[in-house]
Residue, then its C-alpha position, 0 to 999 in steps of 0.5 A: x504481533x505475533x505470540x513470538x516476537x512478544x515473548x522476545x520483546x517482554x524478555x529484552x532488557x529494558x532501562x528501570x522506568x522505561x515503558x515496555x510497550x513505548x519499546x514494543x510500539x518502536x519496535x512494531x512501527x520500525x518493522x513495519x516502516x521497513x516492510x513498506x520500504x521493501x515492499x514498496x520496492x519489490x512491487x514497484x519494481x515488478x510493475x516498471x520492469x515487467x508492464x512499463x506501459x501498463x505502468x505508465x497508462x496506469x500513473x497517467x490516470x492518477x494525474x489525470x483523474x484523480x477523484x473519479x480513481x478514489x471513487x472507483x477504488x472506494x465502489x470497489x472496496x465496498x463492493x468487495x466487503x459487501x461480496x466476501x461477506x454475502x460469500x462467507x455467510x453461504x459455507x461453499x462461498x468460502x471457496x471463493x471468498x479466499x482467492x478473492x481476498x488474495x486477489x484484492x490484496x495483490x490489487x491493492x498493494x499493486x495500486x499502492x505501489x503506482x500511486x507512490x511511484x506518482x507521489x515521488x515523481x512529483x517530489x522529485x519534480x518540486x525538486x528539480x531533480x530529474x531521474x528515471x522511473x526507478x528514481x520516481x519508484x526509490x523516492x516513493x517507496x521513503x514518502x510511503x515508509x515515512x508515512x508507515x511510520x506514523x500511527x493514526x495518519x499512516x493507516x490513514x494514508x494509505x487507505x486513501x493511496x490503496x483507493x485511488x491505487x485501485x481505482x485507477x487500474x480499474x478506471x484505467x481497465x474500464x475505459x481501455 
């Protein structure tokens, strides 16, 4: 957390026998559980609105070949571990290191989005509730905050979403 909103939260009133970091970590989950939420639909809004088909093709690979999408996704975060720290190690690779890693993140939030777009259309099937992507994309973006919200198992979950996120744009781009 930032040295700003710990200053703000150790100055909050907090009731006698009240544990100040149960606060913090109720705070800290909320916050995040809301940036996932927006985000969520920010990116996912992105991708149906501007690449459709590419969206599509991308969602289509994750139903169909989920495993070989994890594993590519995981070859490529190694890959690209192994690369930022061979680029760091030599000074000059730094230039390089740095869009890298903000090009990965952008991959990867992008790839998380898709997956979670995946997720609430088979929600809202095993519901019976038939909606348009944007349905798909609103019921998603709730399964990943709910998900967000949970310490240990959210980190988790969305290693392995981001993985197969990843690996099925790239298993899609490879074999387009």
């Amino acid at each position: 957390m930032d040295p700003f909103t710990l200053t703000v939260l150790q100055q909050a009133p907090i009731t006698p026998g009240a544990d100040p970091s149960a606060f913090t970590r109720f705070f800290g989950s909320t916050i995040s559980a809301a940036g996932t939420f927006v985000g969520t639909l920010i990116i996912g809004a992105l991708l149906i609105a501007l690449a459709p088909d590419f969206t599509e093709k991308v969602i289509d690979t994750i139903e169909d070949e989920p495993i070989p999408s994890f594993l590519w996704g995981l070859g490529i975060f190694v890959a690209f571990i192994v690369a930022i720290i061979l680029l760091v190690i030599t000074l000059i690779g730094i230039i390089v290191a740095v869009p890298l890693v903000i090009l990965m993140i952008f991959v990867s939030l992008f790839g998380g989005a898709l997956v979670f777009i995946y997720v609430g259309e088979r929600l809202l099937e095993a519901a019976n509730v038939e909606t348009s992507r944007w349905g798909h994309l609103v019921a998603g973006a709730f399964v990943a905050t709910v998900l967000a919200a949970i310490p240990v198992i959210g980190g988790v979950t969305n290693f392995v979403v981001n993985t197969v996120g990843v690996g099925a744009i790239v298993y899609h781009w490879r074999n387009s």
